[in-house]
Residue, then its C-alpha position, 0 to 999 in steps of 0.5 A: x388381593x381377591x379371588x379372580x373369577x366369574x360367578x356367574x360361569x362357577x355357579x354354572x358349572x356347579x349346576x352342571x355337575x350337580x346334576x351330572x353327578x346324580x345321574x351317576x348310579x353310586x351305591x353307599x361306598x365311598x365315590x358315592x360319599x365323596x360325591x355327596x359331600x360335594x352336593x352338600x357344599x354345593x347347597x352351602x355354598x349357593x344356598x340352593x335347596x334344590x341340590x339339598x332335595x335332589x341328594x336327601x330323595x337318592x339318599x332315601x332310597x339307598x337306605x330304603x335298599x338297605x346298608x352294607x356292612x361298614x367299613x372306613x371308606x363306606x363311613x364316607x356317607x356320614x358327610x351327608x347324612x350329617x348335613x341332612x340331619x342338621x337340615x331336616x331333624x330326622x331321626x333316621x340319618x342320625x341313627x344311621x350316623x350314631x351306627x357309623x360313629x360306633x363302627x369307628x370307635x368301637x369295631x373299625x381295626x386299629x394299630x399302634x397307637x390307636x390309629x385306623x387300619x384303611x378298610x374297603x371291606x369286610x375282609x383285612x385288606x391291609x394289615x396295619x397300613x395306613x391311607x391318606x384317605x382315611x381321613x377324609x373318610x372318617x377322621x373329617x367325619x368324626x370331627x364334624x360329627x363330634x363338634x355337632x353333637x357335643x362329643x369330645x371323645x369323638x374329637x380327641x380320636x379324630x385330631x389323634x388320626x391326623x396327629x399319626x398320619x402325619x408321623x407315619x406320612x408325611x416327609x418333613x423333608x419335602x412337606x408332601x404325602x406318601x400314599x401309605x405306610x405299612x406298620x409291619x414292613x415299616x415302611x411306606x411301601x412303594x413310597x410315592x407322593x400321590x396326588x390324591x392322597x395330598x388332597x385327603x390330607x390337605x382338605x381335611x386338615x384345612x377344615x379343622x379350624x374351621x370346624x373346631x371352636x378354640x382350636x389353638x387350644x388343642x395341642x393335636x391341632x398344633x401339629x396340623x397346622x404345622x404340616x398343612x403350612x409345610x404342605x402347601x408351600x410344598x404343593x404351590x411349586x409343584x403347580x403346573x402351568x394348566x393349574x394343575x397338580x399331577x398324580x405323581x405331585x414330583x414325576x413331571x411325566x405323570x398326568x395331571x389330575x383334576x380330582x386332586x387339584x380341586x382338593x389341593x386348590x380348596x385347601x388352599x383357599x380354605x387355608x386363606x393365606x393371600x400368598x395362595x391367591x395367584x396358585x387357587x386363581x390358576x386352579x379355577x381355570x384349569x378345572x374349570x377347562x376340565x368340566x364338560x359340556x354335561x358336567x362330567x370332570x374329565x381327567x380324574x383318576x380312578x380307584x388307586x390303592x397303594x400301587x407297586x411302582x410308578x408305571x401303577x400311578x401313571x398307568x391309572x385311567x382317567x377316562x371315566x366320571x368318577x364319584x370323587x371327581x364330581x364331589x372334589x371339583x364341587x366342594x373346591x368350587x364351594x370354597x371359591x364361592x366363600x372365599x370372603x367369608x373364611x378367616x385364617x388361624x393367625x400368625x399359626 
């Protein structure tokens, strides 16, 4: 079995949103680093060096304005930076990424057992909680940064964050992903399965093996790839007739929301079992139907921490262009492209 789908029209809406996203003033935070990572995937997948160009000139000129302070969602922008230093050999985004990496093992807050407080500021937001987000704001980031430059420190730390959002996140029960849990209180706050942060799981954790030679030969990785298979299993049933996933993933009054479907497509496909193939040909048309005449992917949720109650999940608007919309629905599209060229872990 193939993927079903029009290169043609996918590679034209990659074109438009690329350009779309850049007409967006992001500043270095993490919408920005999710849209950029997008725009890196983009030049992979398609080989075209103008969307690398475009993305190397805004980079440029926000560290030419000059950084903010770091923190675990602002780390974000080592995706790019990552890219643009394999493709170009400058100096500049490596120090910049060395100064990130060192943020995250050395400063960045921790608990327990060495696992990444969730941070948005300079100020102790959330006290000993941890997000799904994370991960793919700085555990992804450290596993690619520490396959490339030879680091293993960096790529036990990154495999021991999935190995405790996993305990700390996800249901064994049900396979899916609470939004966060709170080490203090115990517990996982308002306890429900947030789209988006299934994404962040979901996507990272079908990036490993992909990116981490001999993974099989890590014990951690084990443990992932145990949760991404109940994950997903959990995920394709709750798939709606558009192919879309909602932002409560259970609540079947909840909105969907294109930004977590393009990541839980692309994990799907990046996963590259065939049973996925009819869930991911469904996800293409659904966010494909969600891209507008200029590029913008509609029906995106904003900014969500973890809310009170379910009327905060469902009460989020989804009316404006978001940085992670464009940069999901770009890399889910960049997997489409690829399809053929990923091969699975196994019988794992």
């Amino acid at each position: 079995m193939k993927l079903d789908y029009d290169k043609a029209v996918i590679e034209t809406a990659i074109d438009k949103m690329a350009e779309r996203t850049m007409n967006m003033d992001m500043t270095w935070d993490w919408p920005c680093g999710v849209a950029y990572y997008g725009m890196a995937e983009a030049y992979e997948a398609t080989g075209n060096k103008k969307y690398l160009n475009i993305v190397k000139e805004r980079v440029d000129e926000l560290i030419s304005l000059g950084l903010p302070g770091f923190t675990v969602n602002t780390c974000s922008m080592g995706h790019v930076l990552l890219t643009l230093y394999r493709e170009t050999q400058d100096e500049t985004y490596k120090k910049i990424i060395d100064e990130k990496l060192d943020y995250l093992s050395c400063r960045a807050l921790r608990f327990g057992d060495h696992v990444l407080q969730h941070t948005v500021s300079a100020n102790n937001d959330f006290p000993e909680q941890c997000w799904a987000d994370t991960l793919f704001m700085a555990a992804f980031f450290m596993l690619r940064a520490g396959v490339m430059f030879d680091r293993a420190e960096l790529v036990d730390d990154a495999l021991n964050q999935w190995y405790w959002h996993i305990q700390y996140l996800q249901n064994e029960r049900t396979g899916l992903w609470y939004h966060g849990y709170d080490n203090m209180a115990g517990n996982h706050m308002s306890g429900f399965y947030w789209g988006r942060a299934n994404c962040w799981a979901a996507f990272t954790m079908s990036q490993v093996a992909h990116i981490l030679p001999q993974c099989y030969l890590y014990p951690k990785y084990l443990e992932i790839v145990g949760s991404l298979n109940e994950q997903l299993a959990a995920l394709k049933t709750l798939q709606t007739e558009k192919g879309l996933w909602r932002t409560i993933l259970d609540d079947p009054e909840s909105y969907e929301e294109v930004s977590a479907s393009a990541g839980i497509a692309a994990a799907m496909a990046l996963k590259g079992n065939p049973l996925h193939i009819k869930y991911i040909n469904r996800a293409v048309v659904g966010v494909l139907e969600n891209i507008s005449e200029d590029g913008k992917v509609m029906n995106v949720s904003g900014g969500t921490a973890v809310m009170k109650d379910r009327e905060g999940y469902r009460s989020i608007s989804k009316r404006w262009i978001q940085g992670w919309g464009q940069g999901m629905a770009l890399a889910f599209f960049g997997t489409v492209l690829n399809y053929e060229k990923y091969t699975g872990d196994g019988a794992l």
